[in-house]
C-alpha positions as a LaTeX table, in Angstrom:
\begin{tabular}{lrrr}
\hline
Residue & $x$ (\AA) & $y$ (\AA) & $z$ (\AA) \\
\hline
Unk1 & $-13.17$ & $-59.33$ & 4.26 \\
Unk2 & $-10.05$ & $-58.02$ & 5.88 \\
Unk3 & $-8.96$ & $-54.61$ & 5.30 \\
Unk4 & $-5.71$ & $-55.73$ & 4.45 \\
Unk5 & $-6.92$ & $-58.03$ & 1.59 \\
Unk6 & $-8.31$ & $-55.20$ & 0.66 \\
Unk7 & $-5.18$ & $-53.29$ & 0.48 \\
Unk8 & $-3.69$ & $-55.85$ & $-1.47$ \\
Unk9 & $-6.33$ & $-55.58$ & $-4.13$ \\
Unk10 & $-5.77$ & $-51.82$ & $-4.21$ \\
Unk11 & $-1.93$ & $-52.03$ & $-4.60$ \\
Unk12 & $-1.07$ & $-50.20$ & $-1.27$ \\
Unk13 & 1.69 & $-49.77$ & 0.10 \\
Unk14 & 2.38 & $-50.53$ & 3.91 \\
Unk15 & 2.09 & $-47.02$ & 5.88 \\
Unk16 & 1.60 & $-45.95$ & 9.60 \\
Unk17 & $-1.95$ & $-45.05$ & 11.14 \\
Unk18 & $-2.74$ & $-41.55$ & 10.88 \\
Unk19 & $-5.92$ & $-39.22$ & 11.68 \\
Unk20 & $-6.44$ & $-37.22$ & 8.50 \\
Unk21 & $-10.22$ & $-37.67$ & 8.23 \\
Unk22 & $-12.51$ & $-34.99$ & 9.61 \\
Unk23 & $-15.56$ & $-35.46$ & 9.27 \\
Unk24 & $-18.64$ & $-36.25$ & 7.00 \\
Unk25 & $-21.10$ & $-33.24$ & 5.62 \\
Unk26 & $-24.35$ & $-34.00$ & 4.11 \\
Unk27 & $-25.51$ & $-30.94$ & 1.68 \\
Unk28 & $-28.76$ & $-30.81$ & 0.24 \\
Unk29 & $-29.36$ & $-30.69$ & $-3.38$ \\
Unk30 & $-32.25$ & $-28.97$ & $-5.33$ \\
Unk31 & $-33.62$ & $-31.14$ & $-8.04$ \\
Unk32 & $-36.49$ & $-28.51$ & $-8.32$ \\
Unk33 & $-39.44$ & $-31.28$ & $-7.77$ \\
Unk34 & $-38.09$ & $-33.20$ & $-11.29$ \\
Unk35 & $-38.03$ & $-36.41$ & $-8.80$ \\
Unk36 & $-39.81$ & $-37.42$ & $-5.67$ \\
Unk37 & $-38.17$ & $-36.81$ & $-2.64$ \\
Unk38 & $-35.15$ & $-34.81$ & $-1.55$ \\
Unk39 & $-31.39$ & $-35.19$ & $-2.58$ \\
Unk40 & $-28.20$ & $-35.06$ & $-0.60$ \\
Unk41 & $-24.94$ & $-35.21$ & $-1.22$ \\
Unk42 & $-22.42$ & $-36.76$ & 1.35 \\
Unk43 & $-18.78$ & $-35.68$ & 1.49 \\
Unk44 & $-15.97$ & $-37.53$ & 3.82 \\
Unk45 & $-14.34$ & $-33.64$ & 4.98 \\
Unk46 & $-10.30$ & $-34.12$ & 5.07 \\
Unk47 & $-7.72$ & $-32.32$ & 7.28 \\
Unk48 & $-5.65$ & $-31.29$ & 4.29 \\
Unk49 & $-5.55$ & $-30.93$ & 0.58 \\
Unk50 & $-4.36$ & $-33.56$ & $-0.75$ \\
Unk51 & $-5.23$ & $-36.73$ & 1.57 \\
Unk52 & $-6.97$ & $-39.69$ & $-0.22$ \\
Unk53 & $-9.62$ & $-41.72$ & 0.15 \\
Unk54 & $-9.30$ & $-45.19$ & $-1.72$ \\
Unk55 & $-12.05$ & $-47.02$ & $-0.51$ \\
Unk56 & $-15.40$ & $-47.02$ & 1.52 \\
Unk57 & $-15.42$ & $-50.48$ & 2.92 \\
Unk58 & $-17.27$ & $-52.70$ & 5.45 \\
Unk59 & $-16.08$ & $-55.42$ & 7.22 \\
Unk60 & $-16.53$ & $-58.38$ & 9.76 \\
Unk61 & $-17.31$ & $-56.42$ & 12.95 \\
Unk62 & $-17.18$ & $-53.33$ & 11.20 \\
Unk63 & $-20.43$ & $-53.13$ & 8.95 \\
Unk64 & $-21.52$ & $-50.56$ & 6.69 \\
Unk65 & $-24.73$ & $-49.41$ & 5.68 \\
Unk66 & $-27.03$ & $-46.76$ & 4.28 \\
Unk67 & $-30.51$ & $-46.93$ & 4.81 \\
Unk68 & $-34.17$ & $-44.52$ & 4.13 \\
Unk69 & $-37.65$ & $-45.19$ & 5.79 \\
Unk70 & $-39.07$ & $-44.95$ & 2.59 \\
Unk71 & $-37.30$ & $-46.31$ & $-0.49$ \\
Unk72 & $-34.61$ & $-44.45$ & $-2.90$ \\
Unk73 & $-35.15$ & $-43.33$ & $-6.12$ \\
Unk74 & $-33.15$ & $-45.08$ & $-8.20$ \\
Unk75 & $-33.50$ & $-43.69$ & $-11.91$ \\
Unk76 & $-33.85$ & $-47.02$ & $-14.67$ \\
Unk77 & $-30.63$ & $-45.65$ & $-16.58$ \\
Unk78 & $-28.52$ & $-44.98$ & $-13.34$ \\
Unk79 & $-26.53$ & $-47.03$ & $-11.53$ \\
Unk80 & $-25.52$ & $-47.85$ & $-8.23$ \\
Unk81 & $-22.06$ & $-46.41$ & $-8.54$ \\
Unk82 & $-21.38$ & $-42.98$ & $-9.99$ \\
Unk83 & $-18.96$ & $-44.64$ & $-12.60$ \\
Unk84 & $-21.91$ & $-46.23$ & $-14.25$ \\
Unk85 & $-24.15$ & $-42.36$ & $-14.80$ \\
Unk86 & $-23.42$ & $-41.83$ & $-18.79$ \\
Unk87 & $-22.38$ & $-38.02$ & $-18.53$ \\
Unk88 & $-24.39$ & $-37.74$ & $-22.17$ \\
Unk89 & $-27.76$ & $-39.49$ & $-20.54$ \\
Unk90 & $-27.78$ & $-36.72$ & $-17.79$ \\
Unk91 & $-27.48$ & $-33.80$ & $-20.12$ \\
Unk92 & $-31.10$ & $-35.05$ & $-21.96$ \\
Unk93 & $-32.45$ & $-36.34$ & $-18.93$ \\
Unk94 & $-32.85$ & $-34.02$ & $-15.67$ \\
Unk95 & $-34.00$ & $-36.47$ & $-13.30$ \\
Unk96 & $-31.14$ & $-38.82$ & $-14.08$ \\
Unk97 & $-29.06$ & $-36.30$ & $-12.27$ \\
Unk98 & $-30.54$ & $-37.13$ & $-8.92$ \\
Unk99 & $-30.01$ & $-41.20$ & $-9.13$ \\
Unk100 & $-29.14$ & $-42.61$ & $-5.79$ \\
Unk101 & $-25.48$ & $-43.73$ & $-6.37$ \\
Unk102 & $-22.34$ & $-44.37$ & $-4.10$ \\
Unk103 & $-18.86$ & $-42.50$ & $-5.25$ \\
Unk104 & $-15.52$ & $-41.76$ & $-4.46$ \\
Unk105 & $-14.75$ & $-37.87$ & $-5.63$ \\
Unk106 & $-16.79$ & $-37.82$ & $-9.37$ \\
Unk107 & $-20.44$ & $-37.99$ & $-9.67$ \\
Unk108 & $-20.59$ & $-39.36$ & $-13.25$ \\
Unk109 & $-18.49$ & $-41.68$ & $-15.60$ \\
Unk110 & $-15.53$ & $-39.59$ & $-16.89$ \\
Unk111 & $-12.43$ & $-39.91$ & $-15.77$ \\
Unk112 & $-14.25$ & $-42.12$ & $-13.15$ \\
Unk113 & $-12.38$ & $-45.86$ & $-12.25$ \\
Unk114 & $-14.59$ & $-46.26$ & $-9.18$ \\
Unk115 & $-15.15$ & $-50.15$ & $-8.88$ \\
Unk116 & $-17.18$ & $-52.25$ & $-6.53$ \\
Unk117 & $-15.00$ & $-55.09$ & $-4.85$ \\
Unk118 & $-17.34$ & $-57.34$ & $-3.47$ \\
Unk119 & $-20.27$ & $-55.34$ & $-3.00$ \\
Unk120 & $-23.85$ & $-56.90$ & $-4.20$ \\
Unk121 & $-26.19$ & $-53.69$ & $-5.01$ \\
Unk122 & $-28.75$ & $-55.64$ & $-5.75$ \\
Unk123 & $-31.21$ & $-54.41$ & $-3.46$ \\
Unk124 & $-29.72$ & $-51.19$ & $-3.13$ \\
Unk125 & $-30.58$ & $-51.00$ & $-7.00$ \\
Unk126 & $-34.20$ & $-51.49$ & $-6.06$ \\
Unk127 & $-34.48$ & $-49.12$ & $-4.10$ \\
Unk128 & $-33.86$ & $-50.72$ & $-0.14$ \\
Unk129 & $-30.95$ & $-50.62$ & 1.93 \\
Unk130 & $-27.35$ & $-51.16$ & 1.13 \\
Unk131 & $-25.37$ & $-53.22$ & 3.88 \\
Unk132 & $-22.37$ & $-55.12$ & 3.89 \\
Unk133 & $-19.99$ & $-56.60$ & 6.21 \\
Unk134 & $-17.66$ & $-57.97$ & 3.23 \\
Unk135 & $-17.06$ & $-54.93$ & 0.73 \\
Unk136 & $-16.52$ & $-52.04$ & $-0.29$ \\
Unk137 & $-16.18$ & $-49.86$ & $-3.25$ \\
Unk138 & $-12.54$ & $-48.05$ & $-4.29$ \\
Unk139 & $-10.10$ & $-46.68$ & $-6.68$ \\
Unk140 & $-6.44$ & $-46.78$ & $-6.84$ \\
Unk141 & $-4.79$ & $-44.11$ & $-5.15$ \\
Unk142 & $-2.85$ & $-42.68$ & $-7.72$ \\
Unk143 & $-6.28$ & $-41.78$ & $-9.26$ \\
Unk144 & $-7.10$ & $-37.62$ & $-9.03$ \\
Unk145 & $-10.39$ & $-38.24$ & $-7.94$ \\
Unk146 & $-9.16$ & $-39.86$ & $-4.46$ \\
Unk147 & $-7.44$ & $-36.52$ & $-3.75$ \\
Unk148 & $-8.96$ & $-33.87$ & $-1.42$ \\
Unk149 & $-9.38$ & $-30.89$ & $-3.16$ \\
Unk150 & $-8.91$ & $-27.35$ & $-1.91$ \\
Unk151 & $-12.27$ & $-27.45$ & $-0.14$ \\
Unk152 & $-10.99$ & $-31.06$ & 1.37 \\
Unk153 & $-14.50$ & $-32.13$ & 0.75 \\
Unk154 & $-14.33$ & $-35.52$ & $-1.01$ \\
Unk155 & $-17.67$ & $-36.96$ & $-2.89$ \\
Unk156 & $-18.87$ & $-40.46$ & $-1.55$ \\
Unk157 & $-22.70$ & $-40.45$ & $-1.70$ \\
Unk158 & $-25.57$ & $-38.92$ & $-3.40$ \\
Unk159 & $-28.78$ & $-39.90$ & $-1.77$ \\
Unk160 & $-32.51$ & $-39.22$ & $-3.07$ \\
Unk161 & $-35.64$ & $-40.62$ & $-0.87$ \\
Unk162 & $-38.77$ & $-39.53$ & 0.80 \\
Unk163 & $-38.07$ & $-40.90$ & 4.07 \\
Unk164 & $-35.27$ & $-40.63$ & 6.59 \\
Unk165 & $-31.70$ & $-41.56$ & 5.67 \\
Unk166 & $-29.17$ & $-43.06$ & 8.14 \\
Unk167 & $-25.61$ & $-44.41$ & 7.00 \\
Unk168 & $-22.80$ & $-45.65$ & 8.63 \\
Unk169 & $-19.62$ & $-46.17$ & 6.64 \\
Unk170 & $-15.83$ & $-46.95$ & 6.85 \\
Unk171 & $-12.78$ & $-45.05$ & 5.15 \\
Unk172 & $-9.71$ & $-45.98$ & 4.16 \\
Unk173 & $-6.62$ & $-43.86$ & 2.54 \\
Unk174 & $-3.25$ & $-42.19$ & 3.63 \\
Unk175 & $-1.83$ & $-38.36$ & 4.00 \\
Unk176 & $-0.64$ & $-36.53$ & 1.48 \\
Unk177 & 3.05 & $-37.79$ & 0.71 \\
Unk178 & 4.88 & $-34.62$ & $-0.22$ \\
Unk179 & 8.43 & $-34.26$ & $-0.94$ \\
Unk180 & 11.29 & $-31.81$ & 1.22 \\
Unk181 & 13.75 & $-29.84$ & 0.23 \\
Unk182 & 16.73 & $-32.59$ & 1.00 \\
Unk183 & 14.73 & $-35.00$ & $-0.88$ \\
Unk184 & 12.68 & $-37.10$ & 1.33 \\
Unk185 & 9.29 & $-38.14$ & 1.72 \\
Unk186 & 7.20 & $-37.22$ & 4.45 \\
Unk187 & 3.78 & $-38.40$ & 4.78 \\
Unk188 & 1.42 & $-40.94$ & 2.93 \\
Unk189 & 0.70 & $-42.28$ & 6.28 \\
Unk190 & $-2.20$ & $-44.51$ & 6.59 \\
Unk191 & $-6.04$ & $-42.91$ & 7.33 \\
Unk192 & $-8.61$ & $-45.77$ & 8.89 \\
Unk193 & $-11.96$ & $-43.88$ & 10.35 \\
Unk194 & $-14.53$ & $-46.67$ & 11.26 \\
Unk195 & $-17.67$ & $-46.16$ & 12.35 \\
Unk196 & $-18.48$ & $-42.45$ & 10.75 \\
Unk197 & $-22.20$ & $-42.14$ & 10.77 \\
Unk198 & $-24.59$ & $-39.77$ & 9.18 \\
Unk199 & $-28.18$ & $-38.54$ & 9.15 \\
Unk200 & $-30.36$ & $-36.48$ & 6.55 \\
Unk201 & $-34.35$ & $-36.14$ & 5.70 \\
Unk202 & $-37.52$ & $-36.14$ & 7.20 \\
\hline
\end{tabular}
C-alpha cells in the first residue's frame, strides 16, 4: 500500500512534512485479576494540542506489528478495533473492558468512526500477532477523536497478555491548522513518524 493511496482514501489534503509526534507511552491498567494477564494502554504523545493522528498504517518496507510471547486475551464479545466494544456490553461485563483492541483516541463505540482499511485481524482476533505491510486502520481528520487533547496523549492500543509485548507501528496526521489575526492559515502541515516501537510485560 502506498501512503499516499492511503491519503486519498482519507480525503487529505496535500501538506508539508512536519515533526509533531513525540513519542509513544505505554501505561498500565488495573483490571483487578477479572482477566488473565496484565493490560496496557498505548498512547502516540503529540507536541501540541491539537495535532492529529488519522491513521496507524504499515506499508511495503515499512511494516507494522504488535506481538506477545504468550497470546492476547481477546474477550468473545470484543473486537479487534475499539469501534466494535458495545459501550452497554462493558457496563454488565467487567472483563470486556480489558479486550485487546487497536484505536485511534476512543476506547469504545460512541462517537467512534475508526475503520480498518485493509487490515485482516484475523489472527490478531485469536489471539496471535497482528502484522501488516499493506494497512492500516484510520479516521477522517475532521473527526474529534484524531485531535490531541490537552494532555497530547492520543489512544491507539490497549493490550492484555501474559507474556511480553513488542510493537512497532507507523503514524500519519498533520499540525494543528489554526487561524491568525489577518486571516490566514498557518499549520496543518503533514506528521509521518515510521518506525516508533514499543515494549511492555514480563
Amino acid at each position: 500500500m502506498r501512503l499516499n493511496a492511503l491519503a486519498v482514501a482519507l480525503l487529505l489534503l496535500p501538506v508539508l512534512g512536519s515533526a509533531q509526534f513525540s513519542h509513544l507511552e505505554v501505561e498500565p491498567v488495573d483490571n483487578n485479576g477479572s482477566v488473565s494477564g496484565n493490560t496496557y494502554r498505548v498512547y502516540a504523545v503529540m507536541e501540541s494540542e491539537g495535532d492529529v493522528i488519522d491513521a496507524i498504517f504499515g506499508e511495503a518496507g515499512k511494516s507494522l506489528y504488535i506481538r506477545s510471547t504468550k497470546p492476547f486475551y481477546q474477550h468473545p464479545r470484543g473486537g479487534e478495533l475499539a469501534s466494535q466494544v458495545q459501550r452497554f456490553d462493558v457496563e454488565n461485563d467487567a472483563t470486556l473492558a480489558f479486550d485487546t483492541w487497536v484505536t485511534i483516541g476512543l476506547e469504545d463505540n460512541y462517537m467512534n468512526s475508526l475503520t480498518g482499511f485493509l487490515m485482516d485481524f484475523t489472527e490478531f482476533e485469536k489471539g496471535n500477532a497482528l502484522e501488516t505491510e499493506n494497512g492500516a486502520w484510520f479516521v477522517t481528520p475532521d473527526k474529534r477523536q484524531a485531535l490531541a487533547p490537552a494532555d497530547k496523549r492520543i489512544l491507539v492500543a490497549q493490550l492484555t497478555s501474559t507474556g511480553q509485548i513488542t510493537g512497532m507501528i507507523n503514524i500519519h496526521g498533520r499540525t494543528k491548522a489554526t487561524q491568525k489575526d489577518d486571516g490566514t492559515i498557518e499549520g496543518g502541515d503533514m506528521i509521518q513518524a515510521e518506525g516508533v516501537t514499543f515494549s511492555c510485560g514480563q
